[in-house]
Each structure stands twice: as structure tokens, then as C-alpha cells.
LOSE-575547 format. One line per 4 residues: number of its first residue (from 1); their letters; for each residue x, y, z of C-alpha. Coordinates in pm, 1 decimal, padded with zeros to 6 digits. Example, Ala and Ser with C-alpha at 12.3 -4.5 7.8 and 13.67 -1.06 7.14 Angstrom:
<rs>
1) AS) 01230.0/-00450.0/00780.0 ~ 01367.0/-00106.0/00714.0
</rs>
This chain:
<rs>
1) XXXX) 02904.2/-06708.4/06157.5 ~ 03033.5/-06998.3/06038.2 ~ 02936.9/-07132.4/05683.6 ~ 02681.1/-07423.8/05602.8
5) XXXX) 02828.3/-07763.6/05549.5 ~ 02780.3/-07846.9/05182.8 ~ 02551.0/-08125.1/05128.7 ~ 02432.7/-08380.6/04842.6
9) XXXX) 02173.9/-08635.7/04864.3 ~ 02276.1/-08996.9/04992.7 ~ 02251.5/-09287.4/04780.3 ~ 02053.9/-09584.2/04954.6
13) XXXX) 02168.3/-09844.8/04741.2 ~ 02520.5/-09727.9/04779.6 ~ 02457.2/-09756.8/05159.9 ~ 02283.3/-10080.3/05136.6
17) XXXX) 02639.4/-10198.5/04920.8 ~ 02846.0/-10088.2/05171.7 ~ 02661.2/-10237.8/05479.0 ~ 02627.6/-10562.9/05231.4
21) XXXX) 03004.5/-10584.6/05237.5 ~ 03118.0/-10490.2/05612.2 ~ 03233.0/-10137.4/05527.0 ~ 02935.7/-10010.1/05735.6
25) XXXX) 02789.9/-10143.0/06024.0 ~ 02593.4/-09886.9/06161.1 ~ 02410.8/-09572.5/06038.9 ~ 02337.2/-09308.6/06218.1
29) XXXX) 02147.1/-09030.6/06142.5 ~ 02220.8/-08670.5/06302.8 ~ 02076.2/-08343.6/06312.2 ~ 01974.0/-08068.5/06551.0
33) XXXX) 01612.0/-08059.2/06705.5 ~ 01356.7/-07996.2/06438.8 ~ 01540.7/-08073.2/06178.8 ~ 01344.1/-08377.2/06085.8
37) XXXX) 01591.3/-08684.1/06167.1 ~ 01259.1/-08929.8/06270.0 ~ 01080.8/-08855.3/05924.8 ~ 01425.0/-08917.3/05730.4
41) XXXX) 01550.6/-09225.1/05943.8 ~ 01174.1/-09383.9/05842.1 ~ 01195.7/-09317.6/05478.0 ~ 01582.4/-09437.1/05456.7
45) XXXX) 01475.9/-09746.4/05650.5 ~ 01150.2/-09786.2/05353.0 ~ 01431.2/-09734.8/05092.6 ~ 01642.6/-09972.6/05199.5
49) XXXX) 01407.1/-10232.9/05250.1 ~ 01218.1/-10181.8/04933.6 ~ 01603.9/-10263.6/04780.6 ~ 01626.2/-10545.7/04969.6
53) XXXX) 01291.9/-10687.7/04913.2 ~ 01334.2/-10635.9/04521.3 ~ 01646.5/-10777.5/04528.6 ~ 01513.0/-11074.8/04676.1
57) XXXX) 01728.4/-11081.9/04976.6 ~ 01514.3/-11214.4/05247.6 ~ 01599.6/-11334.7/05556.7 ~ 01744.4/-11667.1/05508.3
61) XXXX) 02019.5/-11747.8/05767.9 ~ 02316.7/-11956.6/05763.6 ~ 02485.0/-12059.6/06045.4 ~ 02811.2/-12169.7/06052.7
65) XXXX) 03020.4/-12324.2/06342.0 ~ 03354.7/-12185.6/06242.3 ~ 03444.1/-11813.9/06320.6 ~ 03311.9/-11558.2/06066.0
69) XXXX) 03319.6/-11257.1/05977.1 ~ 02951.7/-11107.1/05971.2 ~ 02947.9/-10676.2/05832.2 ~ 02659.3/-10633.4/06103.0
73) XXXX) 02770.5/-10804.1/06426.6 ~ 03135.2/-10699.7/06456.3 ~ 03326.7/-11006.0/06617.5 ~ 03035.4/-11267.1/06612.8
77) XXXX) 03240.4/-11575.4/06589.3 ~ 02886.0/-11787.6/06538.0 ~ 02699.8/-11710.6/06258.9 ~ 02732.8/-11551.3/05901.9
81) XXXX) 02476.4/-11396.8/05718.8 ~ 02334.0/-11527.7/05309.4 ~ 02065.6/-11236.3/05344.6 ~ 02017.2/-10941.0/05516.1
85) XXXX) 01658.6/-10868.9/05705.0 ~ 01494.8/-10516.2/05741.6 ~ 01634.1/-10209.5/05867.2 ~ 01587.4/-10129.6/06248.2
89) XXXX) 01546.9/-09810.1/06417.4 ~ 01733.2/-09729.3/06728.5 ~ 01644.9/-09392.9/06876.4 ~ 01912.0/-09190.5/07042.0
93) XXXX) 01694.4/-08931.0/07250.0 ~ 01764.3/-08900.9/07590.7 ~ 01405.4/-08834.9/07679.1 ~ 01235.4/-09037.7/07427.4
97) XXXX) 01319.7/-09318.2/07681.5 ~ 01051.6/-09228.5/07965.5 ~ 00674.1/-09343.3/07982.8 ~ 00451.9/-09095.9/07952.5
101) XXXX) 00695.2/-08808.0/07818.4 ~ 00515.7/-08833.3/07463.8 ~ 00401.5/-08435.0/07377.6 ~ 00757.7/-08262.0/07498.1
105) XXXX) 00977.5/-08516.6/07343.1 ~ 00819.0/-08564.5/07029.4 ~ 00781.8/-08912.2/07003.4 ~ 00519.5/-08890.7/06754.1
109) XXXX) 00535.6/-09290.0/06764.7 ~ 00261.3/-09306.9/06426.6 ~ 00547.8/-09150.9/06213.3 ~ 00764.0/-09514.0/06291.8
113) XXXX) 00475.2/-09700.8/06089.9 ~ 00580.9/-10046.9/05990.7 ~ 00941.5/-09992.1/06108.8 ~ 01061.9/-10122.2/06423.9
117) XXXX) 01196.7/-09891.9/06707.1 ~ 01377.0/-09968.9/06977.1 ~ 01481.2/-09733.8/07309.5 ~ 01143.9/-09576.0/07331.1
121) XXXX) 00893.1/-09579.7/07665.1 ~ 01188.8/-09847.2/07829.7 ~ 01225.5/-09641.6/08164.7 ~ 00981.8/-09489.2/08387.1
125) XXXX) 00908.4/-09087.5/08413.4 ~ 01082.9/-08934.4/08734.7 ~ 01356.1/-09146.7/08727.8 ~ 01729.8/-09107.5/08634.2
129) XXXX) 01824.0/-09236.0/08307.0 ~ 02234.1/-09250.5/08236.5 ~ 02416.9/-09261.8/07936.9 ~ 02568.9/-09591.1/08103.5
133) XXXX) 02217.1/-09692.4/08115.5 ~ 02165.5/-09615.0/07766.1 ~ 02518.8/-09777.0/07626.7 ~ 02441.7/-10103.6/07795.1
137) XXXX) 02075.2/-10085.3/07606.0 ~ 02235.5/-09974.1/07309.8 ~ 02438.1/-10250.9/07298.4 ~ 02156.5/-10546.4/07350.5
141) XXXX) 01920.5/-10331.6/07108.4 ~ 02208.8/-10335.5/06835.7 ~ 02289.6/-10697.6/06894.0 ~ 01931.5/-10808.8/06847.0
145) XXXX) 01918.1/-10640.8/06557.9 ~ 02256.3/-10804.6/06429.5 ~ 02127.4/-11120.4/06518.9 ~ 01827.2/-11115.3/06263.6
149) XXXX) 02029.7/-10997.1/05987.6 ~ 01907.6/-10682.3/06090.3 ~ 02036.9/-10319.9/05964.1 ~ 02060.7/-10106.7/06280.9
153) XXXX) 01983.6/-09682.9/06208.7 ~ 02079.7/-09502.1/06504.7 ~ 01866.8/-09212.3/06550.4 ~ 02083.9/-08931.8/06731.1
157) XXXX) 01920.9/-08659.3/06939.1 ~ 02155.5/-08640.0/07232.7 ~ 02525.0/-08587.0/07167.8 ~ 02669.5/-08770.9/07444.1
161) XXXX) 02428.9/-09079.3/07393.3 ~ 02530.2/-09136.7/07009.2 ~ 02949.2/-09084.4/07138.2 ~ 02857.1/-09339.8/07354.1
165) XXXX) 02680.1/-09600.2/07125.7 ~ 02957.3/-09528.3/06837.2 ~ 03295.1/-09458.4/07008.6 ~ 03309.0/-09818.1/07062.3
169) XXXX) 03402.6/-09840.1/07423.7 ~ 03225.3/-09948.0/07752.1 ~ 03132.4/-09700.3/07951.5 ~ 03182.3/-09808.0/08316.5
173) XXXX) 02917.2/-09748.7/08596.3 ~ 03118.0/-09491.7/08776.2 ~ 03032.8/-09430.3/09128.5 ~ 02935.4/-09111.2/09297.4
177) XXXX) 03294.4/-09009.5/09495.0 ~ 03127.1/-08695.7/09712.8 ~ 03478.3/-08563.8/09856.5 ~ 03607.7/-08557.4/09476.3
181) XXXX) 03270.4/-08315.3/09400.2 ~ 03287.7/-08111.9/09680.9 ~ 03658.9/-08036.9/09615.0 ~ 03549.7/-07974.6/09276.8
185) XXXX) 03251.3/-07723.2/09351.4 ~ 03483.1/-07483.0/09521.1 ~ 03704.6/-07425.9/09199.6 ~ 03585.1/-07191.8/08901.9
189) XXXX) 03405.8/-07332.4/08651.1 ~ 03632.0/-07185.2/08370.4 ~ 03938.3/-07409.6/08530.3 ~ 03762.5/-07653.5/08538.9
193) XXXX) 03639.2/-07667.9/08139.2 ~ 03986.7/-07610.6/08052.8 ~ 04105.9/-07899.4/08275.2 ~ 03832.2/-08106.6/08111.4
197) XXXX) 03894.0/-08035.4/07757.9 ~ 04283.2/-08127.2/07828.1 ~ 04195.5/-08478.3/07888.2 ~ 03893.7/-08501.8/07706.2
201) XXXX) 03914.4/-08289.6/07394.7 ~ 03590.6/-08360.2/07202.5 ~ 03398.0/-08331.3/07512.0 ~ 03033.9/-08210.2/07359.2
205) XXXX) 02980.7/-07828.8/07434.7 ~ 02625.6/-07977.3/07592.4 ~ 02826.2/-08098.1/07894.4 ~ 03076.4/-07796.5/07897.1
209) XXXX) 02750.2/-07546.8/07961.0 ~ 02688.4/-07730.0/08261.4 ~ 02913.0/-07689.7/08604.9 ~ 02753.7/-08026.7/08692.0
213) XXXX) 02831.4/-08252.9/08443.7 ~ 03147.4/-08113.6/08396.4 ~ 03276.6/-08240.5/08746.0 ~ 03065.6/-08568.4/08660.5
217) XXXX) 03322.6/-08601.0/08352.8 ~ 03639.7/-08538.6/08556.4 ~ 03467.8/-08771.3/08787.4 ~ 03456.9/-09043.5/08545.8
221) XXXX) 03796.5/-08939.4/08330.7 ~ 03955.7/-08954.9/08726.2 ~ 03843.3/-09274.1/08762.1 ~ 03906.2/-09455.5/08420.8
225) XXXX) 04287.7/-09334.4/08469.0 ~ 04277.4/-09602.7/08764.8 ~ 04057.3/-09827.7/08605.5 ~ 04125.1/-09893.1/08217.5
229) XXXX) 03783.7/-09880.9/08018.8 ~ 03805.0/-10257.4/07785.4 ~ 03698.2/-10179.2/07456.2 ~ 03358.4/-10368.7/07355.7
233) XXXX) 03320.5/-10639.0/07116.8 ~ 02992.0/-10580.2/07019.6 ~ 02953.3/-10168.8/06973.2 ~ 02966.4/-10090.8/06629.8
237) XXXX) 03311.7/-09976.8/06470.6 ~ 03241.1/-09866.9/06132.5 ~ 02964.6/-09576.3/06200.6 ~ 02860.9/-09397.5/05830.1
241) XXXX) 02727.6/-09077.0/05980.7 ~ 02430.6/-08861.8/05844.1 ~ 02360.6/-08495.4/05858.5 ~ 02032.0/-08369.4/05835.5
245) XXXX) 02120.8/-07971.0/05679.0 ~ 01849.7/-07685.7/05763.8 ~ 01930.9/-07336.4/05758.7 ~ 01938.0/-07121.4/06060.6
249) XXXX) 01636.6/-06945.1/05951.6 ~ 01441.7/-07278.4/05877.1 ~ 01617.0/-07419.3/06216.1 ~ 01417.1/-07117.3/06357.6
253) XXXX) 01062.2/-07102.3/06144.1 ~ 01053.2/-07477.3/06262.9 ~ 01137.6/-07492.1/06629.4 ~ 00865.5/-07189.1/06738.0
257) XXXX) 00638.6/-07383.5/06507.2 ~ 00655.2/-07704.3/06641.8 ~ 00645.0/-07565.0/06991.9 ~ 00293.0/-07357.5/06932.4
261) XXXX) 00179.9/-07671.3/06817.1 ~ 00311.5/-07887.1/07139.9 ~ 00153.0/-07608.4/07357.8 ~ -00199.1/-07635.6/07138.2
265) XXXX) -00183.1/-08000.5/07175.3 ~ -00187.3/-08094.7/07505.5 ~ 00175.6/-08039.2/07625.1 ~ 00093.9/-07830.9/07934.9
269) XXXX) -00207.9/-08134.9/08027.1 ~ 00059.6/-08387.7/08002.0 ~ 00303.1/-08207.9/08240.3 ~ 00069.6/-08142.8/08457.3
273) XXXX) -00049.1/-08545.7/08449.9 ~ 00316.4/-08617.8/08571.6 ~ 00331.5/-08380.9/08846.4 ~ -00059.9/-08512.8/08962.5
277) XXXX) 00075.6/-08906.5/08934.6 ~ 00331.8/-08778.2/09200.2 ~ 00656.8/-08702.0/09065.8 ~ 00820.0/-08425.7/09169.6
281) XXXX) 00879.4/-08091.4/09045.4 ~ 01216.5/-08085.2/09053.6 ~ 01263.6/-08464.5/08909.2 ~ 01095.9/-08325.3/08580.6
285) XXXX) 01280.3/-07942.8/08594.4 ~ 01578.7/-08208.4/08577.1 ~ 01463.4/-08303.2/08220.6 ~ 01501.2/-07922.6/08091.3
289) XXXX) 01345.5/-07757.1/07817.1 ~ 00967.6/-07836.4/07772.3 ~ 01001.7/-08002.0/08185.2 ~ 01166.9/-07739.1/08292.3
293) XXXX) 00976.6/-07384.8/08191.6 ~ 00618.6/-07608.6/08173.3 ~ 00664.3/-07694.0/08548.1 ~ 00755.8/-07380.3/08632.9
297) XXXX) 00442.3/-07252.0/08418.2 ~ 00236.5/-07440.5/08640.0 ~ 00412.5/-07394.6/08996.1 ~ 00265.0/-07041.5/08894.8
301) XXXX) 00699.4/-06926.7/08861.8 ~ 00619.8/-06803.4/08526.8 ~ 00340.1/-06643.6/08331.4 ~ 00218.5/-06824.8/08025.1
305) XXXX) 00435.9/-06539.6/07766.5 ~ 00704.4/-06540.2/08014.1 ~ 00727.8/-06946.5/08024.7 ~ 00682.5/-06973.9/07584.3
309) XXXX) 00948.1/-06744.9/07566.8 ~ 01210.3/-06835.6/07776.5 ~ 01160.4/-07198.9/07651.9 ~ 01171.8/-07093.9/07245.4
313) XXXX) 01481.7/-06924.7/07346.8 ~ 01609.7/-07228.1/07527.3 ~ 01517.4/-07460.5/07274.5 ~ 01730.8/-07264.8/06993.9
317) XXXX) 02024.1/-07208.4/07215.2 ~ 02002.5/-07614.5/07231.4 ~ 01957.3/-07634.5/06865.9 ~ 02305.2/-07427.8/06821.1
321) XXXX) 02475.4/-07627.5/07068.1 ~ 02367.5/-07952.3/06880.4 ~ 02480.7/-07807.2/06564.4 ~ 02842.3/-07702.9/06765.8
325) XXXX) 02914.9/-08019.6/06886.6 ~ 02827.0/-08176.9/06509.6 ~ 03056.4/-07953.8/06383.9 ~ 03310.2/-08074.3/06687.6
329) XXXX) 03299.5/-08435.6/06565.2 ~ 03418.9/-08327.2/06241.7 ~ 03683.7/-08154.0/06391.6 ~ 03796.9/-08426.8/06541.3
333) XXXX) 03820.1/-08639.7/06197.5 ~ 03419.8/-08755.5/06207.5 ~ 03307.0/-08763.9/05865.0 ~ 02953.3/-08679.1/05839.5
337) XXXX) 02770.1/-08722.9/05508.8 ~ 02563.3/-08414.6/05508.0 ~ 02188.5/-08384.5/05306.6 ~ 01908.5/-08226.2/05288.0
341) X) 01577.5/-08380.9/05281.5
</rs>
């Protein structure tokens, strides 16, 4: 097994310095599932705006004509900042972004309090939500946030969503090419992960589980070759990555807790609510984990014990796979500043 990161608490004035003076232009705060990112993205987003409210930096804006050079908004050639506003929360869950997904993603929206989130309830349940879709929302979310004199706090559930908000380039709306995939789905899988991970070597070990998305990948990858991806001028550049630390055994305690109480609390009513307002069984088994063994609960597929645990031991086999590709970024020269709360 391979050892813990070592950790050591994270300085929010330090952070506030270094966003202050362009070093840092986004933060982003990681973790695997039920490891407590939401609760430690709000308080670091209180912190920091407690420092800037004693400080007395408020949000008094200067605009200047000339091009300048402004630490949140990258290559804004329009405007320069005297003050700094309040810090922004910009949620990185690939689910969090459907109405009426609320028990089985966790939202728990009352935890946000007075901080702003963005990226949350934008796209309807039963529909297909892409990481393109999510980049190009990303990027307005983060630029609205600039704009204000903002401080954007990207909060990372998915892998591939927070590579695509902080590897700085624009993803490009690939189309579907259908003789590509079926040429594709008659070679082995195993070829075609290595073939990936040639071109692609940080590809996230989410997308190497899956046969699907890894021919979606070489799909994209096959196209970029012919069509250059431009880098953008308004991602961030300058990510200072967070790690939220738990142990395995806390990873554990906390993931079959949190599901008894999703189950208790109404998760099984609110799946059921989706599949009665008319979307499809399979269009929420798409969604996995809590969609996935739920509907199948109710389709009468599984027995209640048989449905808990196949989805507890889904949900940690997720949780490892989070931690894997985590571990993968720093790898590949990521530095993440890893804490416990």
C-alpha cells in the first residue's frame, strides 16, 4: 500500500498574499468523496474574507484603459484591481450540476451559507452533461468572478472536470465519428489503455476503468492531432492545489456512514421522483453510484442488502480511484498542498 502524503495545515493569509500578488490565481481544493472538501472550501472562503474585511480591502475598483496585469483575470487587458472582493465557490462535481439530484450528490446547499456557489442545479436531470459543457461554464463562472475582484475556489469532485478547468486549454466540442467507435469496439480493451496512455499519459484512472470513455478519449486525442486545441486566455494558469488527507480507515468509517444516512433520508424517494417525472431508467443508471444500484433497487434488479452493498463497495472503489488519480497529478509534477482538517 502506498504511504500517506504528509500534510501540514495551510496558511490563509499566506494564500490570500499570494493571490494578492498574481502568484495564484485559482485555488482548488481536492479530495476523495467524503473527505469533507464542501465544509473546508466554506471555512477557507470565511477565512479569507474575514482577512480581507479586517484588512479593509473592500471592493473598490479601478479601471484603467491601458493593458494590465490583474493576479485574478489572467490576460484582462481592461481593468486592474485596488481591492480584492470575497471569495467565490466554484463546484467541480459532475453531478452536483443536475436539478433535482440533491440526496445522492450531496449537495447539502445550507452548508454554502453566505458564500456564493456557482455550477450547482445549472442543467436539467436526464440529460447529458460534458466536460466540454462544464469547461465552457467554468470559464464564464471564473470570469465573473474575476470581474468583481472576486477570489475563485474550485471545488474538485470529478477528476476530469478540475484537468479541464486548470490545464488551461479549450476543450473542443468533438463530434461523435461512429466508424472510428465501431473500429474501436472490436479491439481489446487492454490495447487500447496502452494506446491511450501513450498519447495521453496522465489520463485519470476514472476514464481508463471504462471501455467507453476510453475510445471517447482516442476519439478526441484523434481528432485534436488534425485540429490543434488554442490555448485559452481566460482559464486560470497558476492553480495552488489543496489536498484534503483522511486515512483509509476514516475514508471508510465515513463513506458507509454518510450513505446509511442518504438511504434514511430520503435518497431512495428522490430516485424514485425522477424515474415517476419520466426519465428513464437507463438515463439515471448512466449517472452511476447512488443512480445506478438505487434504480436498480427499485426496477426490483436488486434486493434492498444486495443494492446497499454493492453500492458501499462501489462508492469506495471510487474513493481509491480518486485518491489514484490525485496521486497521478503529482506524478506528473502537480504540486498539491496536502492538510488535514
Amino acid at each position: 500500500m502506498a504511504p500517506m502524503p504528509e500534510t501540514s495545515p495551510v496558511d490563509p493569509a499566506a494564500l490570500l498574499d499570494m493571490v494578492r500578488s498574481g502568484e495564484t490565481d485559482l485555488i482548488c481544493i481536492l479530495g476523495p468523496t467524503a473527505c469533507g472538501k464542501t465544509r473546508y472550501a466554506v471555512e477557507l472562503c470565511r477565512k479569507l474574507n474575514s482577512l480581507i474585511a479586517g484588512a479593509g480591502m473592500l471592493p473598490e475598483r479601478t479601471l484603467a484603459p491601458e493593458k494590465g496585469g490583474d493576479p485574478l483575470c489572467g490576460e484582462d487587458p481592461r481593468r486592474q484591481l485596488s481591492a480584492l472582493a470575497g471569495a467565490e465557490i466554484i463546484s467541480g462535481d459532475s453531478r452536483q450540476v443536475y436539478r433535482g439530484m440533491d440526496i445522492g450528490t450531496g449537495k447539502d446547499l445550507g452548508e454554502y451559507g453566505e458564500i456564493p456557489y456557482h455550477l450547482i442545479d445549472i442543467a436539467d436531470s436526464g440529460t447529458r452533461y460534458t466536460v466540454y459543457d462544464f469547461q465552457k461554464d467554468f470559464e464564464a463562472a471564473y470570469k465573473d468572478i474575476c470581474s468583481r475582484g472576486g477570489i475563485p475556489v474550485l471545488c474538485g469532485g470529478s477528476g476530469l472536470y478540475v484537468q479541464a478547468a486548470t490545464c488551461g486549454y479549450r476543450l473542443t466540442n468533438v463530434p461523435p465519428d461512429p466508424e472510428f467507435r465501431t473500429a474501436m469496439e472490436a479491439e481489446d480493451p487492454d490495447e487500447l489503455r496502452r494506446r491511450l496512455l501513450e498519447i495521453r499519459p496522465g489520463t485519470p484512472e476514472g476514464t481508463l476503468q471504462s471501455t467507453r470513455r476510453v475510445i471517447r478519449a482516442l476519439e478526441i486525442a484523434r481528432y485534436e492531432e488534425q485540429n490543434p486545441v488554442r490555448r485559452s486566455d481566460y482559464l486560470p494558469k497558476k492553480t495552488f492545489y489543496i489536498g484534503i488527507l483522511a486515512t483509509r480507515e476514516e475514508r471508510v468509517e465515513r463513506i458507509d456512514r454518510r450513505l446509511d444516512e442518504r438511504l434514511s433520508s430520503g435518497l431512495i424517494v428522490e430516485v424514485r421522483g425522477l424515474l415517476d417525472s419520466g426519465i428513464a431508467p437507463e438515463d439515471l443508471i448512466y449517472y452511476g453510484l447512488e443512480y445506478k444500484y438505487v434504480t436498480q433497487y427499485i426496477l426490483g434488479i436488486l434486493t434492498y442488502d444486495q443494492m446497499r452493498i454493492l453500492l458501499a463497495n462501489a462508492i469506495h472503489q471510487f474513493a481509491k480511484r480518486q485518491m489514484t488519480w490525485l496521486r497521478g497529478m503529482e506524478k506528473d509534477g502537480i504540486e498539491i498542498h496536502w492538510t488535514r482538517p
